[in-house]
C-alpha positions in Angstrom: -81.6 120.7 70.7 -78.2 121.4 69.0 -74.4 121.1 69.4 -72.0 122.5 67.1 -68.1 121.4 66.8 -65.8 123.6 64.1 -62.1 122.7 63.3 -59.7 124.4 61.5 -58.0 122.3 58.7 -54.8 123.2 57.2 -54.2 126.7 55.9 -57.6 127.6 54.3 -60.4 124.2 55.7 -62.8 124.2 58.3 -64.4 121.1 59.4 -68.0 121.5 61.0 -70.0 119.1 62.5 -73.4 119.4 63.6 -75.3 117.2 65.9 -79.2 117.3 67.0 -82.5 116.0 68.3 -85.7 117.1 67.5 -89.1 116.0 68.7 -92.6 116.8 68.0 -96.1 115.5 69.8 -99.4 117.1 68.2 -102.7 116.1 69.1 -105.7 117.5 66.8 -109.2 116.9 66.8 -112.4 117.7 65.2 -116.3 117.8 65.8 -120.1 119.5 65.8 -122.0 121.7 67.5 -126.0 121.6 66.4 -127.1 125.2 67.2 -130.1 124.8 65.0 -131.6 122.1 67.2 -131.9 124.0 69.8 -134.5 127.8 70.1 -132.4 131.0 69.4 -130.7 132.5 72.3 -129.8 129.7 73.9 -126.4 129.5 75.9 -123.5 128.1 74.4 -123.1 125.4 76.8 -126.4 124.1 76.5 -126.1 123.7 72.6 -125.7 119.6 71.8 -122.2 118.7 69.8 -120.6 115.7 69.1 -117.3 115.7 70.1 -114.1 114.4 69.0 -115.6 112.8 65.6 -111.7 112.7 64.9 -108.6 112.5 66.2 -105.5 112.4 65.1 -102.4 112.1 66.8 -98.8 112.9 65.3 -95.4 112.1 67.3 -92.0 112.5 65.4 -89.0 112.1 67.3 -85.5 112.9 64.7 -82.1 112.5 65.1 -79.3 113.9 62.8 -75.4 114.3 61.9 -74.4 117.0 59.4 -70.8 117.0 58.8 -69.8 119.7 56.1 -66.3 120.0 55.1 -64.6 123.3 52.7 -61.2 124.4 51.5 -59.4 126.8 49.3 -58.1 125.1 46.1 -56.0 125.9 43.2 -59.2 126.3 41.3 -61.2 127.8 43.7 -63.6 126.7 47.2 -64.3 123.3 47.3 -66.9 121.8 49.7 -68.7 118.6 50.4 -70.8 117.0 53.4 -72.7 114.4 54.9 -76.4 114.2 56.1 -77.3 111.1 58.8 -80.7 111.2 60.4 -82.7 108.6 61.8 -86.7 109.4 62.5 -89.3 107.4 64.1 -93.0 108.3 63.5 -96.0 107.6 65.7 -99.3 108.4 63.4 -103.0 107.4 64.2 -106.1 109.0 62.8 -109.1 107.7 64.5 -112.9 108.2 63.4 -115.2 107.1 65.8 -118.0 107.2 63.5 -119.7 108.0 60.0 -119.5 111.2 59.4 -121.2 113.4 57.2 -119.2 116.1 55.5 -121.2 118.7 52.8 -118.3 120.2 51.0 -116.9 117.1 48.3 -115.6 117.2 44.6 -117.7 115.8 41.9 -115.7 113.2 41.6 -115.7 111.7 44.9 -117.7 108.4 45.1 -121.2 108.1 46.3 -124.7 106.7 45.5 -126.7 108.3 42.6 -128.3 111.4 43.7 -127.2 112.0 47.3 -125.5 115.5 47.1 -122.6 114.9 49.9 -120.4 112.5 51.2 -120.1 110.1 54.3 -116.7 109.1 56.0 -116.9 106.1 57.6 -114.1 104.4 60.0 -113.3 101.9 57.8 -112.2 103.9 54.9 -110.5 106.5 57.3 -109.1 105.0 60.2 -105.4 104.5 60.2 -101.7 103.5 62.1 -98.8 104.3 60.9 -95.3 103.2 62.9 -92.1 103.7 61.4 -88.6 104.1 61.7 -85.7 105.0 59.0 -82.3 106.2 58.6 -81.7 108.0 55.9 -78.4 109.7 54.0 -77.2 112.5 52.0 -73.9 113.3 50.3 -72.9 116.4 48.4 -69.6 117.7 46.6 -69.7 120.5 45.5 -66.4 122.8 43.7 -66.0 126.8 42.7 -64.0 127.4 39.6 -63.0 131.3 39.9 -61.1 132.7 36.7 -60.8 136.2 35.7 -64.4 137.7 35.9 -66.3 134.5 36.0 -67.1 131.7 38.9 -68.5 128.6 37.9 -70.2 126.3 40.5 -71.1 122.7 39.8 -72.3 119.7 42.4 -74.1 117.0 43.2 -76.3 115.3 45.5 -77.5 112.1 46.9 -79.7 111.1 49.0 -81.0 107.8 49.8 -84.6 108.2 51.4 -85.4 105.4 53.9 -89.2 106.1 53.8 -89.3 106.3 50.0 -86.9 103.7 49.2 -85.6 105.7 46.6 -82.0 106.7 46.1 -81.8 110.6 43.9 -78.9 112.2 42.4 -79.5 115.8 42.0 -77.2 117.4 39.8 -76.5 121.5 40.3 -74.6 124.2 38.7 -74.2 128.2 38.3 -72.4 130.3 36.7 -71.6 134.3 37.9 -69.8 137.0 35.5 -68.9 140.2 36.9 -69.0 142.5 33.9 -68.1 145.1 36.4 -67.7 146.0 40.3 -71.3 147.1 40.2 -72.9 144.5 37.7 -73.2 140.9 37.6 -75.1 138.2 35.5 -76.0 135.1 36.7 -77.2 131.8 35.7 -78.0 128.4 37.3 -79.6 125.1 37.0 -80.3 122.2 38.9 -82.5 119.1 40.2 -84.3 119.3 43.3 -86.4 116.9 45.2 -88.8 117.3 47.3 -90.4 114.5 50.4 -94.1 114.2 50.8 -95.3 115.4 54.5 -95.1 112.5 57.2 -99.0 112.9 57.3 -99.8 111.9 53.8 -98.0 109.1 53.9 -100.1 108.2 57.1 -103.8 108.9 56.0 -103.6 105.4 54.2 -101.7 102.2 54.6 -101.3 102.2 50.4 -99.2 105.8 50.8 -96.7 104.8 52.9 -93.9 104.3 49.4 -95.5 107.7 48.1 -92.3 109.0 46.1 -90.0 112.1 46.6 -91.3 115.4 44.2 -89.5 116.5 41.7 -88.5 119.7 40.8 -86.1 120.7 37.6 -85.0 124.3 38.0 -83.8 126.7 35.5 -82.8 130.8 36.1 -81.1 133.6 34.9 -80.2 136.9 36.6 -78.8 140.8 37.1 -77.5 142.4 39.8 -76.9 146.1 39.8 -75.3 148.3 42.3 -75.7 152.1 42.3 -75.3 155.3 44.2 -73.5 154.2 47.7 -75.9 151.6 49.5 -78.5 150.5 46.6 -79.1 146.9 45.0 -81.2 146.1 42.7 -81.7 142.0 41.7 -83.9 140.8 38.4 -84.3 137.1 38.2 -86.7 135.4 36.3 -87.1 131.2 36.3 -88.6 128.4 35.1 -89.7 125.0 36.8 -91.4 122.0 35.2 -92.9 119.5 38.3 -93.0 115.7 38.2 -94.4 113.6 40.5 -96.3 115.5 42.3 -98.1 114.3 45.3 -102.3 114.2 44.4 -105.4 113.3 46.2 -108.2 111.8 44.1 -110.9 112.0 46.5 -112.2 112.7 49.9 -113.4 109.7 51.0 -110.3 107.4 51.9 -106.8 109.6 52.3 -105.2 108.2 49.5 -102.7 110.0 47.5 -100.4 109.5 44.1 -97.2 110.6 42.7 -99.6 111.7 39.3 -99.2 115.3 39.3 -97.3 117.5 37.5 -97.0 121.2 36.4 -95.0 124.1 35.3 -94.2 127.5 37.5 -92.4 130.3 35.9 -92.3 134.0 36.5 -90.1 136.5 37.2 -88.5 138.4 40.5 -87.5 141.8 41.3 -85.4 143.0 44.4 -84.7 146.7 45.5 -82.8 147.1 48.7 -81.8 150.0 50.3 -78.4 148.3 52.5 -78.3 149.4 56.2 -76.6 152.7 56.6 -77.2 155.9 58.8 -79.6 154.3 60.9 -81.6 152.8 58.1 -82.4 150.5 55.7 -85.1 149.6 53.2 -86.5 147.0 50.7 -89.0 146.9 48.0 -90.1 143.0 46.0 -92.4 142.6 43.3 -92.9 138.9 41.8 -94.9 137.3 39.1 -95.3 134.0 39.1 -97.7 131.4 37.5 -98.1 127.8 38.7 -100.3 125.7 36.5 -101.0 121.8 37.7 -102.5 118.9 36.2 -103.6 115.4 38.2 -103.8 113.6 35.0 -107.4 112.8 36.7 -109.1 114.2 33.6 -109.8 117.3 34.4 -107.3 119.2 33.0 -105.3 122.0 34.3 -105.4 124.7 37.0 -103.9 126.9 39.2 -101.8 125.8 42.4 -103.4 126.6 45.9 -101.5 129.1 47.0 -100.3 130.7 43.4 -100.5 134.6 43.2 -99.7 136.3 40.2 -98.6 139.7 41.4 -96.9 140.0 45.2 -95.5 143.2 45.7 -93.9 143.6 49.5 -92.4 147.1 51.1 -90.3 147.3 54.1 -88.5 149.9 56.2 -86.2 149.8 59.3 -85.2 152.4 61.2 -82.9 152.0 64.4 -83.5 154.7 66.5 -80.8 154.4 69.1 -78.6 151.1 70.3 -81.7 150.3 72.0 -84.7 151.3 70.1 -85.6 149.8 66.7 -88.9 150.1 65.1 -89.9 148.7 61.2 -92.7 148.2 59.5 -93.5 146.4 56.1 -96.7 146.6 53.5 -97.6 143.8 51.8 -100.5 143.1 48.4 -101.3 140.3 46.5 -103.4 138.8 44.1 -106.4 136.7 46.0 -105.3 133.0 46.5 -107.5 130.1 44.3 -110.3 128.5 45.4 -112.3 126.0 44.0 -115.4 127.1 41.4 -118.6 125.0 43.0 -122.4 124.5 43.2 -124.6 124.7 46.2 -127.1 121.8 46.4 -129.8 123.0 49.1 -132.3 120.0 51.5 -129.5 117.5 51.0 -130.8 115.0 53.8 -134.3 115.2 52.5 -137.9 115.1 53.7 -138.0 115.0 57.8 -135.0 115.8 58.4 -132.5 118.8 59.1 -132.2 121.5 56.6 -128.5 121.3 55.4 -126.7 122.6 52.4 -123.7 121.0 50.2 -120.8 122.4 48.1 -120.1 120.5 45.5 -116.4 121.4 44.2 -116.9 121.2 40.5 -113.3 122.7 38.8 -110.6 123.0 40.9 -109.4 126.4 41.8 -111.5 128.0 38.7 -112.0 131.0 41.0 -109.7 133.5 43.3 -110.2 135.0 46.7 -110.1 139.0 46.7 -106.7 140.4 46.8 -104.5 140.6 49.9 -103.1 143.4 51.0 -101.7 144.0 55.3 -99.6 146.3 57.0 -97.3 144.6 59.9 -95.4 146.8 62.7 -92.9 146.0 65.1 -91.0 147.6 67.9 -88.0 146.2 69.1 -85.8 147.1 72.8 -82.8 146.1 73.5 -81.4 145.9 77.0 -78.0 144.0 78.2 -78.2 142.5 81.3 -74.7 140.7 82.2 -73.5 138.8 79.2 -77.2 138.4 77.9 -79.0 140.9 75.5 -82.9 141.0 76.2 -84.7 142.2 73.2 -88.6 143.1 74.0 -91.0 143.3 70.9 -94.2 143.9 69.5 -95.4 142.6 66.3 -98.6 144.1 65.1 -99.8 141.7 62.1 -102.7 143.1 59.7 -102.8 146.3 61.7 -105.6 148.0 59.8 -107.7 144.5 58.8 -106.8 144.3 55.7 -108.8 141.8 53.0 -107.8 138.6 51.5 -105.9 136.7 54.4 -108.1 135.0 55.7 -110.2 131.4 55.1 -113.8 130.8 54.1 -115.4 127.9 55.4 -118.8 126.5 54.3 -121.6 126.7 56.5 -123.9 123.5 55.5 -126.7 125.3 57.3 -127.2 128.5 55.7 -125.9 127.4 52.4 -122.7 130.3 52.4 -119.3 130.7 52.6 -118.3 132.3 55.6 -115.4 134.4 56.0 -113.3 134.2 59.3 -112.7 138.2 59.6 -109.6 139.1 61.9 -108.3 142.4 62.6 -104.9 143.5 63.9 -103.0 140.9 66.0 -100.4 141.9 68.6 -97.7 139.6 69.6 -95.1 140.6 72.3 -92.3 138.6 73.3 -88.6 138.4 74.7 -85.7 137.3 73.1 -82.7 136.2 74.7 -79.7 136.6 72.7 -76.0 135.5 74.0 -73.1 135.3 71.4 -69.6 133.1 72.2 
């Protein structure tokens, strides 16, 4: 919940404050069903589980000021603001007892020769109760002479959870070589907080540091014909503390990581016009990582080399819209790994383990979708009503969905979807 207050400052400032609340209560818990233990066929009710093995609770509850001030100069727009927010956290993961889990890395720690893992309340139980203020400041100023504009600012922020106070640095340069070209350039520090749930998993992670991200980029822009852009950017990022986990066993993180992502971005878009508009992306990009755990290098989680997205709109009338948008991608990383088979030994269940040996040494098969959606508008007193209906993954496509390890069988089983439909109103209402 918001509330916005604008002011007009002189001949060119404006004065905007912003004030807000937002909350958050999420309960989430985990356990086993033991359909092997019972003779096939039997009804789903009547198969033995153990519930709630954990639980974890997460309650946030924020509250902010953002004040942003910006004027006309005699060297160009100058701007600067303020950031005030004040969160309090309510965390608690509870295991109510050991717990065997078949998928670990080789590293985790165990007994000599016993092929998975146990989590035990001890090592995994934890409370975590906080509340901090913290603060940001910017300034930020536009030099504009003849074809160029030059941008250069600064940050800081002063992270109550962290302890740590940051200066980021930023700048950017433009140069219009003509009305329908541009080159760009820009630079900058960035910082980035580790989620509220790491730093709860364990008492030791609660002064886990911000991560840090140097940024570098260069860039075109091209107009041609009446209503078509076209946007070439290529980057570079080199990644410092970076928030790692060791192991499985205990929720404990670090600040050990780093990396490197770099790649390059192209943009075609067809501006609205006559009803329609269009847009076309490709992207390569490479992410490599290291824990400096020893084991060297690898991929990011969610790294793709190639994305290439296409999207259409047409509005069919003042009331009728309808858009659709194909996307592909290379298959996400996953973990190369071994499957040790009897695990528990003689006289007792067969079960299966996945040992994680390299970290994401393998990919997923490509991903490639097809979402539609309808949209109809219909005013009704000073309120617009806008009916949809999204269609995600209309034709099934591969690659977006997760594998999970069945300790039983000894496979990785894929969760197949089809399409999903969502529909939904949207109340719009402009002052």
């Amino acid at each position: 919940l918001a509330a916005s207050w604008k002011r007009l400052v002189g001949d060119s400032g404006e004065w905007v404050n912003r004030v807000y609340v937002r909350s958050s209560d999420k309960t989430s818990s985990e356990g086993e069903a033991f359909p092997d233990l019972v003779p096939p066929g039997t009804p789903p009710a009547s198969i033995p589980i153990n519930a709630r093995l954990i639980t974890i609770t997460e309650e946030e509850t924020e509250l902010g000021w953002r004040s942003d001030y910006s004027t006309q100069n005699r060297w160009g727009k100058g701007s600067a603001g303020l950031r005030i927010t004040q969160t309090d956290l309510s965390y608690d993961t509870f295991l109510r007892t050991d717990w065997i889990r078949y998928v670990y890395k080789t590293t985790d720690p165990r007994p000599t020769g016993q092929d998975y893992i146990v989590l035990t309340p001890a090592n995994v139980n934890a409370n975590y109760q906080a509340k901090e203020v913290s603060y940001a400041a910017y300034g930020e100023q536009v030099f504009e002479f003849a074809q160029w504009d030059l941008r250069a600012g600064l940050r800081y922020d002063e992270d109550g959870f962290a302890k740590q106070s940051l200066l980021s640095p930023r700048f950017a340069a433009n140069y219009r070589y003509s009305p329908n070209l541009r080159f760009s350039a820009t630079a900058g520090l960035f910082f980035q907080s580790p989620r509220y749930l790491n730093r709860a998993a364990n008492n030791a992670n609660a002064l886990i540091e911000n991560e840090r991200i140097a940024h570098f980029s260069v860039g075109m822009e091209r107009s041609f014909r009446e209503h078509w852009n076209l946007l070439v950017e290529p980057y570079y990022q080199k990644l410092d503390d970076l928030v790692t986990e060791p192991g499985r066993i205990d929720g404990r993180v670090t600040n050990n990581g780093e990396g490197t992502s770099f790649g390059i971005d192209f943009v075609l878009i067809r501006e609205f016009a006559d009803g329609w508009s269009a847009d076309a992306t490709y992207s390569y990009n490479k992410v490599r990582l290291d824990d400096n755990d020893g084991q060297g290098k690898y991929a990011a989680d969610f790294s793709r080399p190639h994305f290439f997205s296409l999207g259409v709109g047409w509005e069919i009338s003042e009331r009728w819209k309808i858009g659709a948008r194909w996307k592909y991608a290379s298959g996400r990383p996953t973990d190369d790994f071994v499957v040790n088979a009897d695990v528990l030994g003689p006289g007792q269940p067969l079960r299966f383990s996945k040992q994680l040996t390299r970290n994401n040494a393998r990919r997923l098969e490509n991903y490639h979708s097809l979402n539609l959606r309808l949209d109809y508008r219909r005013p009704v007193g000073p309120v617009d009503l806008v009916f949809f209906l999204d269609v995600i993954n209309v034709y099934g496509g591969p690659g977006a969905n997760s594998q999970e390890f069945d300790p039983r069988r000894g496979i990785n089983v894929v969760d197949d979807s089809g399409a999903f439909p969502i529909i939904g109103i949207i109340f719009e209402r402009t002052w």
